[in-house]
Structures are given as C-alpha cells and as structure tokens.
N, C-alpha and C positions, 0 to 999 in steps of 0.2 A: 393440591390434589389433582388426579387427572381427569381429564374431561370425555366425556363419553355419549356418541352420538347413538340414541334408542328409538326402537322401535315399539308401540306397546297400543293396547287395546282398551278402551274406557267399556264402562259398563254395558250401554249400548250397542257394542260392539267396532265403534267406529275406531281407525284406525290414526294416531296420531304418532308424528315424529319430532324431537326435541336432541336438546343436548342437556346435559347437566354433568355436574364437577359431582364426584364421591371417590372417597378416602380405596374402594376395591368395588367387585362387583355386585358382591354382599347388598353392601351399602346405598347403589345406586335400583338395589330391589325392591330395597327397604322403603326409602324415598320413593319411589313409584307406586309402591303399594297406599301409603299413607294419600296417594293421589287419587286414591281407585283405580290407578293406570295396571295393567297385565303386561310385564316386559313379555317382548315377543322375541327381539335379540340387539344385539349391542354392538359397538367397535369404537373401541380406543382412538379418541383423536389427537392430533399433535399436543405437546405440552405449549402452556402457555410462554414458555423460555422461546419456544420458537425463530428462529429471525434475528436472535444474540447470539452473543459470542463472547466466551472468559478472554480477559485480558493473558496478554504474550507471560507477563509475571507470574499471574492465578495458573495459567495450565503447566507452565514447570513447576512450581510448587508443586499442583495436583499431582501430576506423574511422579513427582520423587517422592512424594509423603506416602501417596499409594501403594508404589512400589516396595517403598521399605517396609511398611505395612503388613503386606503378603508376603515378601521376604522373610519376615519373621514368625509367619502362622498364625497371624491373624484373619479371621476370616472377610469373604469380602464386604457382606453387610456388615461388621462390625469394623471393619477399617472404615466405611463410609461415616458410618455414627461418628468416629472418632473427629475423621476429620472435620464433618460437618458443623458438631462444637465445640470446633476451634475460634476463638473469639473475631482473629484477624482478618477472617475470610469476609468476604462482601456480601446484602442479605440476596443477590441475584446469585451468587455459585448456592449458600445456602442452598436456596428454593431448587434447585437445580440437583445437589447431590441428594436432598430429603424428596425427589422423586425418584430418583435412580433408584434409594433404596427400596423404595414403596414397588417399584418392579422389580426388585432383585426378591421382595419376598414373597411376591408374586408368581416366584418359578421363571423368570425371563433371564436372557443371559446378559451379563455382564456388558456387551458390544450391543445385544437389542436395548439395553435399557438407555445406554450413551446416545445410540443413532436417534431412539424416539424424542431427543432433546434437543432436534433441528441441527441451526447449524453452530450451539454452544461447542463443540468437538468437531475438531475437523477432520474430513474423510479419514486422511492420513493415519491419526489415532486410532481414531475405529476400525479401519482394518488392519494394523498391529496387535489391537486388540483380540481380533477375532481368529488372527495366526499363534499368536501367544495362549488363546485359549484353545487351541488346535494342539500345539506341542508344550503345554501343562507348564510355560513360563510363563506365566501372567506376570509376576512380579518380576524378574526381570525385564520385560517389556515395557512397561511402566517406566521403571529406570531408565532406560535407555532413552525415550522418548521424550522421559525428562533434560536430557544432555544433548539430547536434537534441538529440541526446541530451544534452551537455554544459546544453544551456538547459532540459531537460525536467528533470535531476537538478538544478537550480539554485531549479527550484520545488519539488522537494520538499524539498531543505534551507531553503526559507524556512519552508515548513509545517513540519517538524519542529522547526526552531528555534522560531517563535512557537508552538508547544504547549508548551515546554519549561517555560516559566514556568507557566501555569495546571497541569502536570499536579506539578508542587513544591508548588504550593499547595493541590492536592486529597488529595496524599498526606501534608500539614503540617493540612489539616483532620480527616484519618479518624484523625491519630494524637493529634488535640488530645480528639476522640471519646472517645479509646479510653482517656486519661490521666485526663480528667474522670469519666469515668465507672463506674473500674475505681480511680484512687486517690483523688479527690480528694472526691467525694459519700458514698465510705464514710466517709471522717473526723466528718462528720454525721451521724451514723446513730444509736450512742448519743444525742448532743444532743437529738435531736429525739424522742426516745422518750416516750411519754403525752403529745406536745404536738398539738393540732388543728393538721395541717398544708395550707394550701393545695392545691387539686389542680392544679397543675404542680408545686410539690416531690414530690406521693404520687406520678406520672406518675416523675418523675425519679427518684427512687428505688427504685420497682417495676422497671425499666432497670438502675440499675444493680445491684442483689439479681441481678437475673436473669444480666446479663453476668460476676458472679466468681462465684457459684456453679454455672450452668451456662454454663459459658464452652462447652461441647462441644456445646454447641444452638445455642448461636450461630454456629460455625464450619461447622458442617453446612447451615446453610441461607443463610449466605455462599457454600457450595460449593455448592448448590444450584442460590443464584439465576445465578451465573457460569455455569454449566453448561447452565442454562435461556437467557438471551441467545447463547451460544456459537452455541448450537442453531438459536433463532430468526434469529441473522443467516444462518446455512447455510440457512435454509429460503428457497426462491426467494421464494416470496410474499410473506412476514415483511418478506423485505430488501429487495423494492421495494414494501414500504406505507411501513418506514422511508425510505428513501432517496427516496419521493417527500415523505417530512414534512421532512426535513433542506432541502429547496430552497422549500419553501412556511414556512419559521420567519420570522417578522417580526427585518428588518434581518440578519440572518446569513444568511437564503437568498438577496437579493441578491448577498452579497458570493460566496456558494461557487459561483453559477451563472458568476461572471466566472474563477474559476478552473477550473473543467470548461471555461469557453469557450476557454480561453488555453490546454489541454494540446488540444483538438481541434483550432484551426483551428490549431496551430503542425504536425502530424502531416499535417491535409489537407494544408495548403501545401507540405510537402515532398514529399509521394506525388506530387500534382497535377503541380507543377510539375517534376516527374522523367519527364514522361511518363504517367504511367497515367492511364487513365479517371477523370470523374467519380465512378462508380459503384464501380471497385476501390477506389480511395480513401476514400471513404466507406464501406464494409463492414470496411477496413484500420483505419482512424481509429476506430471503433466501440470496437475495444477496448480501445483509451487512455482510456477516460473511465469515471472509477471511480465507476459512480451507476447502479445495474441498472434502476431507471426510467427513465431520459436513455436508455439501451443499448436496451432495449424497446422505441422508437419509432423507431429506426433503419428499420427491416424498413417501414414505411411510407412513410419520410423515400425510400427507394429506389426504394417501388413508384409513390411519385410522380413521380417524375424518369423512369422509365422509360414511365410514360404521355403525357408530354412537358410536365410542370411543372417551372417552372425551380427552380435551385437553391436561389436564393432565397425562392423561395415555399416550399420544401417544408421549410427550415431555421425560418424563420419560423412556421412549424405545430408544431413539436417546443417541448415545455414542461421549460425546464431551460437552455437557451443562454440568455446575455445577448442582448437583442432588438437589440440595434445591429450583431448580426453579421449578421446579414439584410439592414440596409441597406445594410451595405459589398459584401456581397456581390453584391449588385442593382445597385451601382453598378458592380463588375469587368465584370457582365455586361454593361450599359448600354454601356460605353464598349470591349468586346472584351478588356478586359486583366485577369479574371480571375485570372492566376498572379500579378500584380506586386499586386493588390489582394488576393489572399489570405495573401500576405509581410508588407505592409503592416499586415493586421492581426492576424496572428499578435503581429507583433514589439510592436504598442499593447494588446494583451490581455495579453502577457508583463508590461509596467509597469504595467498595471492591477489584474493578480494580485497585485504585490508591494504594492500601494496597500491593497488589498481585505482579503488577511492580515493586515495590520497594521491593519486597521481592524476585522476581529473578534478580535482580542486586546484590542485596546481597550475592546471591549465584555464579551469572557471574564474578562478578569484584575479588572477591578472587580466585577462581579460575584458571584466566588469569592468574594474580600475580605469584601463584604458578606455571604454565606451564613457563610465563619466567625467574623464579627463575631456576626452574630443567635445561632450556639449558643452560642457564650462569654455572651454578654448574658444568655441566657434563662436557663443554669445560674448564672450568677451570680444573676439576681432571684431567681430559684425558692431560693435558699441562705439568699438576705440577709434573705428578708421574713420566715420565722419567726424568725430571729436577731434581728431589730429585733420584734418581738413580744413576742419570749422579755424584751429588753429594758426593754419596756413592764411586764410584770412581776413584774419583781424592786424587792425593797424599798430605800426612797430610801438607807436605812442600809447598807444592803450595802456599796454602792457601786462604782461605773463600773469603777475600777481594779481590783477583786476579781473582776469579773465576767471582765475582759481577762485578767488572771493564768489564772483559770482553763481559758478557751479555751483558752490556747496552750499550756498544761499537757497536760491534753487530745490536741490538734493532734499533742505532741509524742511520747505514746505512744504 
C-alpha cells in the first residue's frame, strides 16, 4: 500500500504530524478517525520499491507483455492485473505493479504511476512513456522499449562474457603470486644461506620473508589500496581524469568509444523517433553512457543545438563518440530523414560493438598471458642462477647425482 505523510488535529486541538500506509485516501481517513485524529491534509510519499530496480530480463518482459496487452485492447489496469498474476514474476515487480495499479485506479497516469516507483523504471522508460501517452501509442511504445532493452542487455552480456576469460586469468595470476612466493621460494632459503646471491634472488626473497612472516601487512595494505581506488573512483574528478584516460589508451580507446557510441545512438534513436525533441532526447540519452567525461560535454553538445548548430556539428565536437556518427547523422539531416538515419545506425554500431569487444579481448587476454609468463620466468631465473652457481662449485668428486639426491632430500622436508 502507499504511504502517506498527514497532517491532522487531536481533540484538543493540537496539531500532530505522522505518516501511515492505507490502501487510497478513504482509508487513511478512516484510520485517522478511529484515532480521534482530524485529517487536516496529506501527500503521497515515495513508494516503498523506492531505491530498486527490476532486473535487465523483468523489464523486457514487462515492456513486451505490456505492450502486446494494449495492443490488443486490453485495458491498462487490467493488463497490470494480468500480468501481475503471472506466477513467474518476482514478489518485488509484484509489489511494485499491484501499486501501479492502486494509482492507475486512482485517476493518475500511467508515467506518474511508474516515476512514483523511484528508480524501479528508468528515466528512459518513463519518458517514452509519457510521449506514447501524448501520441495515443502506448502500446506500441511498450514494444519497442521492449526490443531496446533486450538489444541494450545483449551488449552487456557480450561485455561480461568477454571479461570472463581475462578476469580467470588475473585471479590464476595473483594465486600463481601468492604460491611462488609464500611456498615455493622458501624451500630456497636454507640452500642459499652464506651464498652471494644475485640482486633479483636478494629482491625475491626479501618478498617473500616479508609475505609469511608478516602476512598481516600485507593484507592491510591490500585493504588499503582497495579502499583508496573505491574512493578515488566516487570522487567526481578522479573518475573523469580516469574515464577520460580509458578512451585516450592506444588501440583499446578506439574500440570502447564504438561501444559508448552503440548504447547512445541506439537510446537517441528510440526517444527521437517516438516523438520527443532533439533536445529531450539527448539530455534522456546522457545517461545511458557509462563514461563521466563523454556525460560532461553533453551540457555543451545541448547549448550548441539550442543556439542553432546542427546536430551534427555539435556531436562531432564531443570527444569520446566514434567520429562516423557525425557523418551519418549530417547525412539524416542532409536528406530530412534523420529518424530512419538514426535506426540505421544504431543497428551498425550494435555490430560493431560486438566486433570492437571481441577485438579488445584479443588484445586483453594475450597480454595477461604474457604478464604471467614474465613472473613465473623471472622467479624461475632469479632460483636457477645461484643453483647453477652453487653447481659450479662443488667438487668434480662429489658428484652430479649426490648433489640431485640431496636437493630433493631437502625439497622433501
């Protein structure tokens, strides 16, 4: 039920303020009264969903179930019902659509009933909603929104996947780290005792003395450094010096600028061509683009267009889009067909994303490789060279085989 902060008068006359949950306003009078309270007046506070968010799967579903719904002339609180008990759904979308309709029967519209439910819907939504309720396509909008989002969650499961492998490997190097240097360089450590050792073995071994005997200094400034990046990415400034080095890294920032371009123009394109503004669209689309420097230049890219520079010039000014979206867009403009030219290349930026991903793994995942190649290499020479040293000598008599017995003797203790 929703929550309602009141205003009301006890017998006395004194003046008290509360909140309490009731089913409409009826109801929160009713209850008041049974109090000896005198409602004086009211206002609807945020619903409890507040501060969630439906999963990337729950809101295409919602959009296309929706959609087909009204499509078909079903009304809107009763498409809600419908899908509400539907069994599959979760009981947070439930709670969430059995308030929507609770203000749909209310008299509220359809986009106030969604926005009063925080940020479970996001902007985006809501204001396709509020255009589609403007040009009496709700259910098409719906649909459509559904096939956004579906192709939006589509790029980030390719990103996710193609991390999957490099982030296996980074956590197969900090443990290769942790075994070399916590089991396998102490086994050396007698050995090498009264011998002039090399300074990358003395280096390697001062490492690891440090990491099993004060294992609690090292973890503390592990937690450190974590907690110090944490920080520095929440700091505004921090994240757009990063986030403008992330698009300026040779061969990787080309590729990430084509997937910032592929979630923006696929967002423009559907605002745009639903109706709204240039203008709404673009402040709408801002926030789909996960890169607080790219976000930064928006506020310009606007006040250009509002002085009367076209779109294309003001897109082509912003550092961080792949530059070919400027020409396509100069060309919708060129030729009046803008909305079929911004489809157009949303849907070529979509395959280019999946091109571009797959093309910094290719560059990620050798790379890893090599970086855990070079520490196994170097702890290995830094091991072998006093060993072959130690080699040099020992006397011819000894011999080879006495020398080997005794290593693995050793080893084996």
């Amino acid at each position: 039920m929703p929550n309602y902060k009141y205003r009301a008068t006890e017998m006395s006359g004194k003046t008290v303020r509360g909140t309490m949950a009731a089913s409409d306003p009826e109801a929160l009078l009713d209850a008041l009264k049974q109090k000896d309270l005198f409602l004086l007046d009211y206002s609807q506070t945020t619903r409890t969903s507040f501060g969630s968010k439906l999963k990337s799967a729950e809101l295409t579903d919602f959009c296309r179930q929706l959609g087909t719904l009204l499509n078909a002339g079903v009304s809107v609180i009763q498409a809600f019902n419908i899908i509400s008990n539907r069994s599959s759904i979760s009981k947070f979308a439930k709670k969430c659509f059995t308030e929507i309709t609770t203000s749909l029967k209310h008299g509220k519209s359809l986009s106030e009933a969604m926005a009063e439910q925080g940020k479970v819907f996001p902007e985006l939504l809501i204001s396709m909603v509020r255009a589609g309720e403007a040009s009496g396509k709700i259910g098409e909008t719906f649909i459509t929104m559904g096939t956004h989002f579906q192709k939006q969650q589509r790029i980030k499961s390719q990103v996710k996947g193609a991390l999957a492998y490099p982030s296996v490997l980074l956590v197969l190097l900090v443990l290769v780290i942790i075994v070399l240097f916590t089991f396998v360089i102490p086994m050396f450590g007698d050995m090498f005792t009264d011998m002039e050792l090399p300074l990358a073995t003395r280096i390697l071994m001062s490492i690891s003395d440090f990491l099993t005997t004060k294992w609690y200094i090292a973890v503390a400034v592990v937690v450190v450094i974590v907690f110090a990046v944490v920080m520095l990415m929440r700091n505004p400034a921090s994240r757009l010096a990063i986030d403008k080095m992330i698009i300026s890294i040779p061969k990787i920032g080309p590729l990430v600028k084509i997937v910032y371009t592929a979630s923006f123009s696929r967002t423009l394109a559907s605002l745009y061509t639903s109706g709204l503004s240039i203008l709404n669209a673009i402040q709408i689309s801002r926030d789909t683009v996960n890169n607080s420097y790219l976000r930064s230049q928006f506020d310009d890219c606007i006040k250009n267009i509002r002085i009367g520079n076209s779109l294309s010039e003001s897109i082509q000014k912003m550092d961080g889009f792949d530059s070919k979206l400027g020409d396509t867009v100069k060309v919708g403009e060129e030729t009046g067909k803008l909305d079929a030219m911004l489809i157009a290349t949303a849907d070529d930026y979509e395959y280019e994303s999946s091109a571009a991903i797959k093309s910094m793994m290719s560059i990620i995942e050798p790379l890893m490789i090599v970086v855990l190649g070079v520490v196994v290499a170097v702890v290995m020479v830094s091991v072998l060279v006093p060993m072959y040293s130690m080699y040099g000598n020992i006397d011819e008599n000894y011999g080879a085989i006495q020398v080997i017995q005794n290593l693995f003797s050793h080893l084996m203790r």
